[in-house]
Biopython code that builds the backbone (N, CA, C, O; Angstrom):
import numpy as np
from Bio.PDB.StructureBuilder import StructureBuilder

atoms = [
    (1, "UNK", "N", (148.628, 88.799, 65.950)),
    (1, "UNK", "CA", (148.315, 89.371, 67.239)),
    (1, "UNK", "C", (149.330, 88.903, 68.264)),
    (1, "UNK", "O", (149.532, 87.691, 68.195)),
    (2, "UNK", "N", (149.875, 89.406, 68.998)),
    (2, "UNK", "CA", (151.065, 89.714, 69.993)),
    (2, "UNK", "C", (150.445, 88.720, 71.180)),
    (2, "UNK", "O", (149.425, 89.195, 71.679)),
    (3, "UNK", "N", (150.794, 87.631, 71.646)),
    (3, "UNK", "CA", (150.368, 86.580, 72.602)),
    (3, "UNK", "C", (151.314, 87.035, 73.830)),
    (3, "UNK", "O", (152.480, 87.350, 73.591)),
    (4, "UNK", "N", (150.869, 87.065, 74.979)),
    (4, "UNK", "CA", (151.655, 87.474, 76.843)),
    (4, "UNK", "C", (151.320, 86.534, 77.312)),
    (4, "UNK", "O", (150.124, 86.296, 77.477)),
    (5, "UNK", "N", (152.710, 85.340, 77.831)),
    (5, "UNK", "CA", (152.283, 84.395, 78.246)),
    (5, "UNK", "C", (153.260, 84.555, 79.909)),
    (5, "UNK", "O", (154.232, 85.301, 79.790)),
    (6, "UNK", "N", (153.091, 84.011, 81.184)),
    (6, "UNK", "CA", (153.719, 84.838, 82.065)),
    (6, "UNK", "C", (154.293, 83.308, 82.195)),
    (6, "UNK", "O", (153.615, 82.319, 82.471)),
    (7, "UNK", "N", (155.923, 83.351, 81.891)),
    (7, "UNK", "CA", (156.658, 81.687, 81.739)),
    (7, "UNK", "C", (156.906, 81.388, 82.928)),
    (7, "UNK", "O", (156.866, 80.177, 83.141)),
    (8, "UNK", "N", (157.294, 82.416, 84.311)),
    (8, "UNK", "CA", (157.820, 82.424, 85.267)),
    (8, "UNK", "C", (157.012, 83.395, 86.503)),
    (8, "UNK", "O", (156.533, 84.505, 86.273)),
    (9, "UNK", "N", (156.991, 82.804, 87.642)),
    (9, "UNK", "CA", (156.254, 84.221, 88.709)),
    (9, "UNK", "C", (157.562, 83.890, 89.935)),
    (9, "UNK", "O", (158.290, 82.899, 89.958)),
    (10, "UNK", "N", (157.562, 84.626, 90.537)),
    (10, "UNK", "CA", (158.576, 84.878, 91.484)),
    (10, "UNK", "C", (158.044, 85.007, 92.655)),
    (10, "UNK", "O", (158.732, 84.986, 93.675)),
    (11, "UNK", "N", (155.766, 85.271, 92.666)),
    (11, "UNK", "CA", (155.369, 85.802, 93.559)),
    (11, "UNK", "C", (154.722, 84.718, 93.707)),
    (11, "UNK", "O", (154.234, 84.235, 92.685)),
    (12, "UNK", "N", (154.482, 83.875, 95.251)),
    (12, "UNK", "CA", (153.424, 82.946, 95.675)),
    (12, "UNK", "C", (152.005, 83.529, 95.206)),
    (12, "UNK", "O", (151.520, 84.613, 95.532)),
    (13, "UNK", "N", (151.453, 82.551, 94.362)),
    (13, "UNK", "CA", (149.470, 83.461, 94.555)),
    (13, "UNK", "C", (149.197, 81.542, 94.283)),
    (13, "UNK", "O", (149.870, 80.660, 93.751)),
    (14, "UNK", "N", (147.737, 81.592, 95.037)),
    (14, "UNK", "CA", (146.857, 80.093, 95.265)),
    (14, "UNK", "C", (145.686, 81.115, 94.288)),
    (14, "UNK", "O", (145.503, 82.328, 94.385)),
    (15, "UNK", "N", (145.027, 80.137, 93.369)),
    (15, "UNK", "CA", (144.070, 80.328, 92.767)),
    (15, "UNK", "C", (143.015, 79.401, 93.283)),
    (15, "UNK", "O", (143.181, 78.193, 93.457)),
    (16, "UNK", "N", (141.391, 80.391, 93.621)),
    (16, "UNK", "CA", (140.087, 79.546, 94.657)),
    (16, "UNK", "C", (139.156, 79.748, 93.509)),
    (16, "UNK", "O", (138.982, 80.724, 92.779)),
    (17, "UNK", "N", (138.446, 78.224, 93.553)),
    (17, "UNK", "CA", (137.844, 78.205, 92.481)),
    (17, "UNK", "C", (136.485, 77.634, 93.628)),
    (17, "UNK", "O", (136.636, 77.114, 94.733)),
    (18, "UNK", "N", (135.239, 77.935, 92.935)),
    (18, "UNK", "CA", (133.921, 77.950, 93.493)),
    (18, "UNK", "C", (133.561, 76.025, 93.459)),
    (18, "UNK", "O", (133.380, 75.445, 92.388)),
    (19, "UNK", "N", (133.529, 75.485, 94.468)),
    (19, "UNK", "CA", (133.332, 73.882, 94.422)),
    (19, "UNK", "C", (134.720, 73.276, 94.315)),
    (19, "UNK", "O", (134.767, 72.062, 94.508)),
    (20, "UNK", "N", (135.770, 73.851, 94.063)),
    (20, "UNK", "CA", (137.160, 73.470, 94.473)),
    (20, "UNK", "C", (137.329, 73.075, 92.208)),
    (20, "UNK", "O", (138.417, 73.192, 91.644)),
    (21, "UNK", "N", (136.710, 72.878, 91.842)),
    (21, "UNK", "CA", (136.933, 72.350, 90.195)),
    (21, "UNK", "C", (137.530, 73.620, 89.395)),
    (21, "UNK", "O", (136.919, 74.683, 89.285)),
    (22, "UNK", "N", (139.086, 73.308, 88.733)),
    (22, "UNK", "CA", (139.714, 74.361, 88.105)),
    (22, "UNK", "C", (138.755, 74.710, 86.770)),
    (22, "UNK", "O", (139.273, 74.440, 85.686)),
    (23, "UNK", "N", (137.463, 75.260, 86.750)),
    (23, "UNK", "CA", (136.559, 75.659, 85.997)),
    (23, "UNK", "C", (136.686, 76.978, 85.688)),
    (23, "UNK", "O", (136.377, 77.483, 86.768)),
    (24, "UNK", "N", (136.957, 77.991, 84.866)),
    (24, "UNK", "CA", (137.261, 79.261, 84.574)),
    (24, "UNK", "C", (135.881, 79.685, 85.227)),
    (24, "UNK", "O", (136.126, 80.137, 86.346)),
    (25, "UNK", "N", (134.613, 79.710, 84.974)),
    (25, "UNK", "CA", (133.694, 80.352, 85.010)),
    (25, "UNK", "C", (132.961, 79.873, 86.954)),
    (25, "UNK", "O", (131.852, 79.970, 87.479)),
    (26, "UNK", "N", (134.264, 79.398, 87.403)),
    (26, "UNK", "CA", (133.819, 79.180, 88.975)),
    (26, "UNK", "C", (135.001, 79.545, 89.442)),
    (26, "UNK", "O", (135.271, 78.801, 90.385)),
    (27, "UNK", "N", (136.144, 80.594, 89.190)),
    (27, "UNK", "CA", (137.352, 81.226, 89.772)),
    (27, "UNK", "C", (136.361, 82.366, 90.134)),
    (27, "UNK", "O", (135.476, 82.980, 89.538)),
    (28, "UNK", "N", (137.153, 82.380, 91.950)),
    (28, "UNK", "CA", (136.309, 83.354, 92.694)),
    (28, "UNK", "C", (137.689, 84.268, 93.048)),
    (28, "UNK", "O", (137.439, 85.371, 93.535)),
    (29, "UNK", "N", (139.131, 83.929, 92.857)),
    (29, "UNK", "CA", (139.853, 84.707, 93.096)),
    (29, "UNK", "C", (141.328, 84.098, 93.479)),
    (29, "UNK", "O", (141.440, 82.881, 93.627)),
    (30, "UNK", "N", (142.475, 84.982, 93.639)),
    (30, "UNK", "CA", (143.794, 84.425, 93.942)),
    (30, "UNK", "C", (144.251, 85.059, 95.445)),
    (30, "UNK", "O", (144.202, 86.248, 95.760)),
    (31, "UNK", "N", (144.595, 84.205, 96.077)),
    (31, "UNK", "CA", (145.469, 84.743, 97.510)),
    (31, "UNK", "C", (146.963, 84.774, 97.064)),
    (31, "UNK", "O", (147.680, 83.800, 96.835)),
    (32, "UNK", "N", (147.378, 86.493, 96.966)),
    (32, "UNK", "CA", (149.185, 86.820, 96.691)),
    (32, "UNK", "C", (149.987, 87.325, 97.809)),
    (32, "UNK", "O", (149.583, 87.626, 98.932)),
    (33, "UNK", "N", (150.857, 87.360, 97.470)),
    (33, "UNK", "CA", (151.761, 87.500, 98.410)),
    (33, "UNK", "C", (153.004, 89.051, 98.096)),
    (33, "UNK", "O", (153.794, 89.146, 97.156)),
    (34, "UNK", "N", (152.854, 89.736, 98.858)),
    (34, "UNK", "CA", (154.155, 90.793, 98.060)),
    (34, "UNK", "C", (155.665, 90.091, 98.152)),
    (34, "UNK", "O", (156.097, 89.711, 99.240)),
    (35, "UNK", "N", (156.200, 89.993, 97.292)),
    (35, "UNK", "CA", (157.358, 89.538, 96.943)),
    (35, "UNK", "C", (158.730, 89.877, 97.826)),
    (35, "UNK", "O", (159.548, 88.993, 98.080)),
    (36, "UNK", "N", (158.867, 91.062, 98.203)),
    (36, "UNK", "CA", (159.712, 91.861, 99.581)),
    (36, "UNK", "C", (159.131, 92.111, 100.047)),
    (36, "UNK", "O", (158.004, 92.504, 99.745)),
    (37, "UNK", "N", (159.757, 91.976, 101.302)),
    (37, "UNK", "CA", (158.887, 92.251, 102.437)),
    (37, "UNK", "C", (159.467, 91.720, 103.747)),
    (37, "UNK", "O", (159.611, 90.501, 103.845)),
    (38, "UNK", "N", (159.721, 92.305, 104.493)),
    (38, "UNK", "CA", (160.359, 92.152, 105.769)),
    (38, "UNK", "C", (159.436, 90.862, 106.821)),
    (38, "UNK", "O", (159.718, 89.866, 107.486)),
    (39, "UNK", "N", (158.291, 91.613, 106.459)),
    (39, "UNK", "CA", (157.188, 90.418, 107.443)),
    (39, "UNK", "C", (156.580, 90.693, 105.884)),
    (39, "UNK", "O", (156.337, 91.667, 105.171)),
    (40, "UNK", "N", (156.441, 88.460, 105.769)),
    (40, "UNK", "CA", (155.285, 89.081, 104.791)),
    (40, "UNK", "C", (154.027, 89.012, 104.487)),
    (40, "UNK", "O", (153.335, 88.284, 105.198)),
    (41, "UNK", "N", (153.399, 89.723, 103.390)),
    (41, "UNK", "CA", (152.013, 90.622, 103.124)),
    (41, "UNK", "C", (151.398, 89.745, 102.123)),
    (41, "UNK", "O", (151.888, 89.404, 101.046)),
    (42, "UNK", "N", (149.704, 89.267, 102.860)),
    (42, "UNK", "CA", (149.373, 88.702, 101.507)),
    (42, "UNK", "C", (148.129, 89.410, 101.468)),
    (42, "UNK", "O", (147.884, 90.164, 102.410)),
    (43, "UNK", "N", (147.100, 89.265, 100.307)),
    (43, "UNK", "CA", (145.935, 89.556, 100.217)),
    (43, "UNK", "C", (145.281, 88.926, 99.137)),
    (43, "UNK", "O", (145.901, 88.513, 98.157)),
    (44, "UNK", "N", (144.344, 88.854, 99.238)),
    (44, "UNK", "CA", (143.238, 88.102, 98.471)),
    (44, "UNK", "C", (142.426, 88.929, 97.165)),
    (44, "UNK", "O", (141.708, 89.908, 97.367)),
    (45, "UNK", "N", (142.675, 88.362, 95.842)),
    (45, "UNK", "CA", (142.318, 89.791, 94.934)),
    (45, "UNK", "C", (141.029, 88.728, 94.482)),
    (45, "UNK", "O", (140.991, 87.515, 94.688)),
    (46, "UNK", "N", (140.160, 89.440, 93.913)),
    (46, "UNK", "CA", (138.435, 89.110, 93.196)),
    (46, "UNK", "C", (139.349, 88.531, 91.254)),
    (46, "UNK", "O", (140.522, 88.363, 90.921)),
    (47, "UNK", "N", (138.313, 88.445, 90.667)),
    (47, "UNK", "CA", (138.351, 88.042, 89.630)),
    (47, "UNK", "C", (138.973, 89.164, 89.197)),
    (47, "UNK", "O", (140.150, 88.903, 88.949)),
    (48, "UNK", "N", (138.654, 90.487, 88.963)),
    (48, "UNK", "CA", (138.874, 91.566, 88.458)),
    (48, "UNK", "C", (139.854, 92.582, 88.837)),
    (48, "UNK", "O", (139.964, 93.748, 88.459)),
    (49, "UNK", "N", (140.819, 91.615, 89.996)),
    (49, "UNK", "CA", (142.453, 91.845, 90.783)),
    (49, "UNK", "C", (141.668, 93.321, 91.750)),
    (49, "UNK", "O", (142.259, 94.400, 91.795)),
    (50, "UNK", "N", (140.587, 93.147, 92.304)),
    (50, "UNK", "CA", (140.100, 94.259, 93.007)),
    (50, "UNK", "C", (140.550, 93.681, 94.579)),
    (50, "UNK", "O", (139.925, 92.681, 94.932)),
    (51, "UNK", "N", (141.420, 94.137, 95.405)),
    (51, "UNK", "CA", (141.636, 93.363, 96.533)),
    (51, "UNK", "C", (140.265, 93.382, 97.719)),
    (51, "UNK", "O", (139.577, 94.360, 98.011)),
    (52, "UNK", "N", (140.140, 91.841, 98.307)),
    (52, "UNK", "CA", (138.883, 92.089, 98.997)),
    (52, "UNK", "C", (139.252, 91.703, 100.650)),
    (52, "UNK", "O", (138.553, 92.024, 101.611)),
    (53, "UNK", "N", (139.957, 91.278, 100.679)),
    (53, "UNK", "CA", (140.477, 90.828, 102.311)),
    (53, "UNK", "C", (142.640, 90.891, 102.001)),
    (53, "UNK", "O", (143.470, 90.491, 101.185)),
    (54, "UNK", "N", (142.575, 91.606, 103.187)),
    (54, "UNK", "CA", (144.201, 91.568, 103.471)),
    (54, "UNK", "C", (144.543, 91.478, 104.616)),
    (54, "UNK", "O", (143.976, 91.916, 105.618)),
    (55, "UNK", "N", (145.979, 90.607, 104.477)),
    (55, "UNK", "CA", (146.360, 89.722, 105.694)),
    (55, "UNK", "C", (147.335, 90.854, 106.509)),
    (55, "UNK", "O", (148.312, 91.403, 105.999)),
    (56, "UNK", "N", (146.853, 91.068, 107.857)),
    (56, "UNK", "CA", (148.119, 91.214, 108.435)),
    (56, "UNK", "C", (148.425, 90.385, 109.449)),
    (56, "UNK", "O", (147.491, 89.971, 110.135)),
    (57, "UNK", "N", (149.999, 89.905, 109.806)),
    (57, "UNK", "CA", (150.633, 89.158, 110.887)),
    (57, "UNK", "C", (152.080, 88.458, 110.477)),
    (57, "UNK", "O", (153.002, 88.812, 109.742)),
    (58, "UNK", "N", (151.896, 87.585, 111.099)),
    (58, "UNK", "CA", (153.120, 87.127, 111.002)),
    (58, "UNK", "C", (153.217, 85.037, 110.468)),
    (58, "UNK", "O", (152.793, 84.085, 111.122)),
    (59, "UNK", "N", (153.827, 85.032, 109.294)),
    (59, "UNK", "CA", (152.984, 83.509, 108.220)),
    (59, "UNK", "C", (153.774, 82.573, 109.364)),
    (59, "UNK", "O", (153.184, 81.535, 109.662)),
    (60, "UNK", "N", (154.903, 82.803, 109.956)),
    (60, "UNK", "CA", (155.940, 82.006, 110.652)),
    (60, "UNK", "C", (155.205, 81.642, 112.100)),
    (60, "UNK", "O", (155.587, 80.588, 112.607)),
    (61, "UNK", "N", (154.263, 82.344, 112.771)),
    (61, "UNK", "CA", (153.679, 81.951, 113.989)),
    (61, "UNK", "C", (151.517, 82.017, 113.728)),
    (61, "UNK", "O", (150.530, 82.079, 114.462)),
    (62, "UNK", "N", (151.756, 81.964, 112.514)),
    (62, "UNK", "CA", (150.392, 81.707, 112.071)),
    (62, "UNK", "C", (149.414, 82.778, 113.050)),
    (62, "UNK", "O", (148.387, 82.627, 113.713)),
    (63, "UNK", "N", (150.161, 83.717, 112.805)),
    (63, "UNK", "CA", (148.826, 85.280, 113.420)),
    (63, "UNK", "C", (148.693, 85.829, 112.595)),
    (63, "UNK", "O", (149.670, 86.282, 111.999)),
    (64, "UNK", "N", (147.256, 86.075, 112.116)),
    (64, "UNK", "CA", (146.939, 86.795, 111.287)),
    (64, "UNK", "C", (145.732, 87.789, 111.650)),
    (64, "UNK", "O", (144.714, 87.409, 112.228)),
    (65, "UNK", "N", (145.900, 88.716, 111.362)),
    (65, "UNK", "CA", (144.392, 89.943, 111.103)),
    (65, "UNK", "C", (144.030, 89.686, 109.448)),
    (65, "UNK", "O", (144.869, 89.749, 108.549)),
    (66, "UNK", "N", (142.633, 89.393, 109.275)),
    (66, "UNK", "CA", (142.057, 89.392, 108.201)),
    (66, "UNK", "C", (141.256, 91.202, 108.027)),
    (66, "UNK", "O", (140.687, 91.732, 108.982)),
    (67, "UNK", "N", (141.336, 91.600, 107.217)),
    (67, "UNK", "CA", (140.987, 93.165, 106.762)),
    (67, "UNK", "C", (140.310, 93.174, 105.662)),
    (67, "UNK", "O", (140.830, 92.715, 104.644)),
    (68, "UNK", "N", (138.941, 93.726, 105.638)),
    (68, "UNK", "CA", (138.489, 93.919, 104.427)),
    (68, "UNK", "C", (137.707, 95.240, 104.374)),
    (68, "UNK", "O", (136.762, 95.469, 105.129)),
    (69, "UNK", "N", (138.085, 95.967, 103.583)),
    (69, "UNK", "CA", (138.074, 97.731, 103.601)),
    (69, "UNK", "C", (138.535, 98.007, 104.895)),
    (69, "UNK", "O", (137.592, 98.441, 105.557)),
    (70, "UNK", "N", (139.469, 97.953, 105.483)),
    (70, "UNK", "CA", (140.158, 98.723, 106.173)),
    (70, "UNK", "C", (139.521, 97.906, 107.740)),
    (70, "UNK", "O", (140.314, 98.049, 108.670)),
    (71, "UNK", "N", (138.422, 97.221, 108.051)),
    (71, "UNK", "CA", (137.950, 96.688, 109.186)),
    (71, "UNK", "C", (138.255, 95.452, 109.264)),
    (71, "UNK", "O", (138.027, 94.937, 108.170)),
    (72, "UNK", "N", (138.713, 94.599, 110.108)),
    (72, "UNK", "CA", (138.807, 93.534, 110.734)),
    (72, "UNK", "C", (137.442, 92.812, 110.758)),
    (72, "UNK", "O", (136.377, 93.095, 111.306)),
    (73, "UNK", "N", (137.851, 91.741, 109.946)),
    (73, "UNK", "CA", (136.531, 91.058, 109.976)),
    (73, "UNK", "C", (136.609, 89.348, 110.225)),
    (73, "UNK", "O", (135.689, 88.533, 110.289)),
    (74, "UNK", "N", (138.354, 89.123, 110.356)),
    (74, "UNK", "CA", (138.632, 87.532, 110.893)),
    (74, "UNK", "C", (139.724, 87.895, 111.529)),
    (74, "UNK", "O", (140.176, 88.962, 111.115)),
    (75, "UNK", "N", (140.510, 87.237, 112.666)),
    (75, "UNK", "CA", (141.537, 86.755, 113.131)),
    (75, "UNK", "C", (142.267, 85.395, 113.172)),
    (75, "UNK", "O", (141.472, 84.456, 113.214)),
    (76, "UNK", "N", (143.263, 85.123, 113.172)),
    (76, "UNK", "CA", (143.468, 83.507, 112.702)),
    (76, "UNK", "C", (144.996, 83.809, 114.375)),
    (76, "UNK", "O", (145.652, 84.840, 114.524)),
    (77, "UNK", "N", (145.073, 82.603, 115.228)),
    (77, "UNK", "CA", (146.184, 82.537, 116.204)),
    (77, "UNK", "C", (146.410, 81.408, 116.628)),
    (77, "UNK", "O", (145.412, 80.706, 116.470)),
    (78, "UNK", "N", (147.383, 80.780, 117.178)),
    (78, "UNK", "CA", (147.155, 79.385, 117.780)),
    (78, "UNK", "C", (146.917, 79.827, 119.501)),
    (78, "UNK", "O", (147.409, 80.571, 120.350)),
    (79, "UNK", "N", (145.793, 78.793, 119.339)),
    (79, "UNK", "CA", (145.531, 78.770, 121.392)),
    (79, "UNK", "C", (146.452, 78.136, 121.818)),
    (79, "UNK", "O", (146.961, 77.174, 121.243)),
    (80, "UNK", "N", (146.935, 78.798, 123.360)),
    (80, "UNK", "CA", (147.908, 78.477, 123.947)),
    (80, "UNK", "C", (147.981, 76.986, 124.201)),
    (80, "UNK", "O", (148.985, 76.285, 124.077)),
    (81, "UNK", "N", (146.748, 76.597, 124.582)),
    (81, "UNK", "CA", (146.511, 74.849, 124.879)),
    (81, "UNK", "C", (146.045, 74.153, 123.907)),
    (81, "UNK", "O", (145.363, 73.171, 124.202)),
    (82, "UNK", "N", (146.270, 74.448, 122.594)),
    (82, "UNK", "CA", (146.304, 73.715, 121.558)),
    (82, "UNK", "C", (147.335, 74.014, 120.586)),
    (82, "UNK", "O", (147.167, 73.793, 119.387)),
    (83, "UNK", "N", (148.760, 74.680, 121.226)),
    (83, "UNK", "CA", (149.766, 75.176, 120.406)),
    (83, "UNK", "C", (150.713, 73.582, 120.881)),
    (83, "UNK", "O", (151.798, 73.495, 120.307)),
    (84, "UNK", "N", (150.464, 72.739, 121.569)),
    (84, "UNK", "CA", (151.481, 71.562, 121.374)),
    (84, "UNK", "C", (151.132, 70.984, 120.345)),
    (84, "UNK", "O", (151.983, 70.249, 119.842)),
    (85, "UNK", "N", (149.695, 71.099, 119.610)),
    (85, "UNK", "CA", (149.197, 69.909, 118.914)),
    (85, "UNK", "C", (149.851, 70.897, 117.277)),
    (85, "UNK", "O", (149.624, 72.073, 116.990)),
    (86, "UNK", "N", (150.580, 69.986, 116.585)),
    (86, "UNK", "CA", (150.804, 70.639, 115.299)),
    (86, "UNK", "C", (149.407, 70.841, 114.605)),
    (86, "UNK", "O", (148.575, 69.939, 114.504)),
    (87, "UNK", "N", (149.245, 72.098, 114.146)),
    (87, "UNK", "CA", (148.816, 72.434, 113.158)),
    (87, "UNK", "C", (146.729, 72.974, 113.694)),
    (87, "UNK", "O", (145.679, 73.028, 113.054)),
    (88, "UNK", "N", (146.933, 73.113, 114.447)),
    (88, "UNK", "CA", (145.733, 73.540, 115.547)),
    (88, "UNK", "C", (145.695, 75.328, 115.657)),
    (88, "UNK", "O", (146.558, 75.889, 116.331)),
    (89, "UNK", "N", (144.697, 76.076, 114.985)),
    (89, "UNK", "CA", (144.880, 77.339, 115.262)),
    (89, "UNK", "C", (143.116, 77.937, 115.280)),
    (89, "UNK", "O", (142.351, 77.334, 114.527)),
    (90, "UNK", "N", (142.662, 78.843, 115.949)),
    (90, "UNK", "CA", (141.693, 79.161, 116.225)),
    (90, "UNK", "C", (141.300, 80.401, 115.632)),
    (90, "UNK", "O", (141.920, 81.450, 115.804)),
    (91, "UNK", "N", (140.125, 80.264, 114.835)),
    (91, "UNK", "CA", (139.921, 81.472, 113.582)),
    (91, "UNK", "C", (138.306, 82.154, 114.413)),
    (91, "UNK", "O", (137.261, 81.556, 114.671)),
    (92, "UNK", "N", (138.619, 83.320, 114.601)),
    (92, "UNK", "CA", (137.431, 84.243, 115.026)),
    (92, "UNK", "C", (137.068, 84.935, 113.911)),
    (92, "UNK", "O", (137.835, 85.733, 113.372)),
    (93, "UNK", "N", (136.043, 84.721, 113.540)),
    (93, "UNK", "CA", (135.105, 85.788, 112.599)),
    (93, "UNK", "C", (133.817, 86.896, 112.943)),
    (93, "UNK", "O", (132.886, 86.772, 113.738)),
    (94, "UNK", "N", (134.106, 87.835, 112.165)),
    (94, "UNK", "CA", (132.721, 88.615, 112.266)),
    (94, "UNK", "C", (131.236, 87.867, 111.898)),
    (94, "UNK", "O", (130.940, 87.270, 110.864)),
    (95, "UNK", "N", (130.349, 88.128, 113.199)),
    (95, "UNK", "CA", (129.107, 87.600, 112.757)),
    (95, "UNK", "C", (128.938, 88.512, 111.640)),
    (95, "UNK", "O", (129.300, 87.536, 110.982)),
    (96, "UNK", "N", (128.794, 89.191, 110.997)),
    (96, "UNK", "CA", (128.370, 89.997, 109.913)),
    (96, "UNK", "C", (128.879, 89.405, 108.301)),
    (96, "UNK", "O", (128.163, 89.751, 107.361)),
    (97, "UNK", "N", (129.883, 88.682, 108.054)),
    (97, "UNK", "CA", (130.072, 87.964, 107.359)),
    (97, "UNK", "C", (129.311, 87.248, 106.570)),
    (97, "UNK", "O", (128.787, 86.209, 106.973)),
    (98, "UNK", "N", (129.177, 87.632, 105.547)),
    (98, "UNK", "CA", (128.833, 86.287, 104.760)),
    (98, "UNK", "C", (128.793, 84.723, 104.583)),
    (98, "UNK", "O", (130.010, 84.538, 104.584)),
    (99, "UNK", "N", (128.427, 83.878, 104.482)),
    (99, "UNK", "CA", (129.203, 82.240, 104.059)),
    (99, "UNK", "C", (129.779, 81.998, 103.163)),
    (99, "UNK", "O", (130.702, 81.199, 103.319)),
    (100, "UNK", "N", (129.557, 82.507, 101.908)),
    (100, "UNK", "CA", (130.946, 82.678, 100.929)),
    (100, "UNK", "C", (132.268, 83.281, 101.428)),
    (100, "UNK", "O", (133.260, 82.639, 101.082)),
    (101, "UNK", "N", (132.506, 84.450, 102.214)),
    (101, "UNK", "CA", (133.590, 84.987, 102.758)),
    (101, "UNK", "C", (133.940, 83.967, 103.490)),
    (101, "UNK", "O", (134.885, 83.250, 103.159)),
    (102, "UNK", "N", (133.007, 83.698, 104.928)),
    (102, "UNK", "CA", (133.524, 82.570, 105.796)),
    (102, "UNK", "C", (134.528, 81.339, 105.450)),
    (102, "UNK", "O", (135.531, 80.758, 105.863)),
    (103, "UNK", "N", (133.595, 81.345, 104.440)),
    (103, "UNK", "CA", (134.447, 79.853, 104.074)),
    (103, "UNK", "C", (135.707, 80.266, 102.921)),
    (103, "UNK", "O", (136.518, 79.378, 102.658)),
    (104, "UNK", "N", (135.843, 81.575, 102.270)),
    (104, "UNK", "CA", (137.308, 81.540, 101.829)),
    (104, "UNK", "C", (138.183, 82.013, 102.666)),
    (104, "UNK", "O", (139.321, 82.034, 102.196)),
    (105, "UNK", "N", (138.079, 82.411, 103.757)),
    (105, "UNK", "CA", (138.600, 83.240, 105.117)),
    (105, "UNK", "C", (139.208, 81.606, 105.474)),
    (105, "UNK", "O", (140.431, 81.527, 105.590)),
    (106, "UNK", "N", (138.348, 80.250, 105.657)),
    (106, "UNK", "CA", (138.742, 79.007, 105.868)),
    (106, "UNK", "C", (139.794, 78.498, 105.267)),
    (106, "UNK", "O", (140.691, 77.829, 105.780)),
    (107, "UNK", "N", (139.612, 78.988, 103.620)),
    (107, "UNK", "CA", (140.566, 78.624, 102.570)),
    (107, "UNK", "C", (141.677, 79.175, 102.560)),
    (107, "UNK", "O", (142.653, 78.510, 102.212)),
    (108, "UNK", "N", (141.803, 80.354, 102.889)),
    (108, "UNK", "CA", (143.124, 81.446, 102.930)),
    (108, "UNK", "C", (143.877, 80.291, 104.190)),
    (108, "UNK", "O", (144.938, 79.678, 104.074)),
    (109, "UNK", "N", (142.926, 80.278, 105.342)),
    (109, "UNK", "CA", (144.022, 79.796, 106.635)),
    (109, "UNK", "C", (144.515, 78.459, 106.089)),
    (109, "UNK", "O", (145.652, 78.230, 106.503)),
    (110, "UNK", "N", (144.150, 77.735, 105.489)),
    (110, "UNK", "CA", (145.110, 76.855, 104.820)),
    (110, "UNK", "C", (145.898, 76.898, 103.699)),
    (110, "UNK", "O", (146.284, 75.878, 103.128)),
    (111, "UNK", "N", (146.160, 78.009, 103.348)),
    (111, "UNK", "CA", (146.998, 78.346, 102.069)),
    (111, "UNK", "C", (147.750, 79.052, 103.399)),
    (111, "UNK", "O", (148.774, 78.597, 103.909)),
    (112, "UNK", "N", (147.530, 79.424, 103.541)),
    (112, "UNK", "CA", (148.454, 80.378, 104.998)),
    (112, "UNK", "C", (149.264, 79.336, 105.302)),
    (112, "UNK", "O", (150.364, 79.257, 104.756)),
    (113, "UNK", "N", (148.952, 78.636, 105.975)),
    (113, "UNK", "CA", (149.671, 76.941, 106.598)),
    (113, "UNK", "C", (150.636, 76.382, 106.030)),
    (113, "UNK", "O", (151.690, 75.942, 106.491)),
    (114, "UNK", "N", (150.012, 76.434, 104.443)),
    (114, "UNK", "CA", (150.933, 75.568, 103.829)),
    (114, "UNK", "C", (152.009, 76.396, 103.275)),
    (114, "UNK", "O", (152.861, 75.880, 102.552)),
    (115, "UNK", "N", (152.032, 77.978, 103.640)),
    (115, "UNK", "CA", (153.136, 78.706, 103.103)),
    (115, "UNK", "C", (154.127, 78.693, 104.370)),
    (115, "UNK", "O", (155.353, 78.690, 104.480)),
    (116, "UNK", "N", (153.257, 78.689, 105.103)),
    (116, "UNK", "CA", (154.330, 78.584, 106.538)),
    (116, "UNK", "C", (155.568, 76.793, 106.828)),
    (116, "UNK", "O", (156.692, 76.537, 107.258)),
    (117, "UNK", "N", (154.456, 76.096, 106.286)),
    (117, "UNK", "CA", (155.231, 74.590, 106.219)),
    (117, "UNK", "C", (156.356, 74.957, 104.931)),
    (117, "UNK", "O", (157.382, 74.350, 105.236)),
    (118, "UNK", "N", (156.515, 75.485, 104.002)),
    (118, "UNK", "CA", (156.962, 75.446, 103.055)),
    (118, "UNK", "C", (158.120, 75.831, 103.171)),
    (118, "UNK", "O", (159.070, 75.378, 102.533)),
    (119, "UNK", "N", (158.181, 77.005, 104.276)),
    (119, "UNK", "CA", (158.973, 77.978, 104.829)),
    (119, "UNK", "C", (159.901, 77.593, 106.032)),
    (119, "UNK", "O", (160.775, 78.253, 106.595)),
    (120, "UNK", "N", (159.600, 76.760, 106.175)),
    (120, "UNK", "CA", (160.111, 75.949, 107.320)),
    (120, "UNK", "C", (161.865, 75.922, 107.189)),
    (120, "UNK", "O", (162.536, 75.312, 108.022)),
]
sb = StructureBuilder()
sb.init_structure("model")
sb.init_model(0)
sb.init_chain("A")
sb.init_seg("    ")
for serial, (resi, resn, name, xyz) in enumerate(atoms, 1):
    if name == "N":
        sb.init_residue(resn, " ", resi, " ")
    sb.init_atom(name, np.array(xyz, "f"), 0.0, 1.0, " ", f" {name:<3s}", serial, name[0])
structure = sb.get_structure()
């Protein structure tokens, strides 16, 4: 039987696992990134690569629109009077949200962060 093993990726993706433990049967999903891209594009795919939230903004000044089916349901920006303090940014969510979403909407803005530090 013919084994596909992927030796190399070219594309940033963070894998979120349910309680943070790399447990197969508690992977809730991967945050990717499109590979070109002028400004770039990430989004968040389910177990079953079904995309459920997508980022738009800009990773270099940490603005983001969070999108899920086509509606805005988080924003991520730094406040003006907390843009001296490194690493300080203010995340608005839809009351309609879930707490599972909430809190990977939490998880994305720090995978966000650390692509932006990376990028530096």
């Amino acid at each position: 039987y013919p084994t596909v093993e992927k030796i190399i990726s070219l594309r940033a993706s963070y894998k979120f696992f349910k309680g943070g433990e790399k447990v197969d049967d508690q992977f809730i999903g991967k945050l990717k990134r499109k590979l070109v891209s002028i400004k770039p594009s990430y989004w968040f795919e389910d177990p079953s690569e079904n995309r459920v939230f997508t980022m738009k903004g800009n990773v270099f000044t940490l603005k983001f629109k969070i999108l899920k089916d086509g509606k805005e349901v988080a924003e991520i920006s730094k406040k003006l009077w907390k843009s001296l303090l490194r690493g300080h940014y203010g995340v608005s969510m839809s009351p309609d949200l879930d707490d599972d979403s909430a809190m990977l909407i939490l998880g994305i803005v720090l995978m966000l962060h650390h692509e932006k530090e990376e990028n530096r």
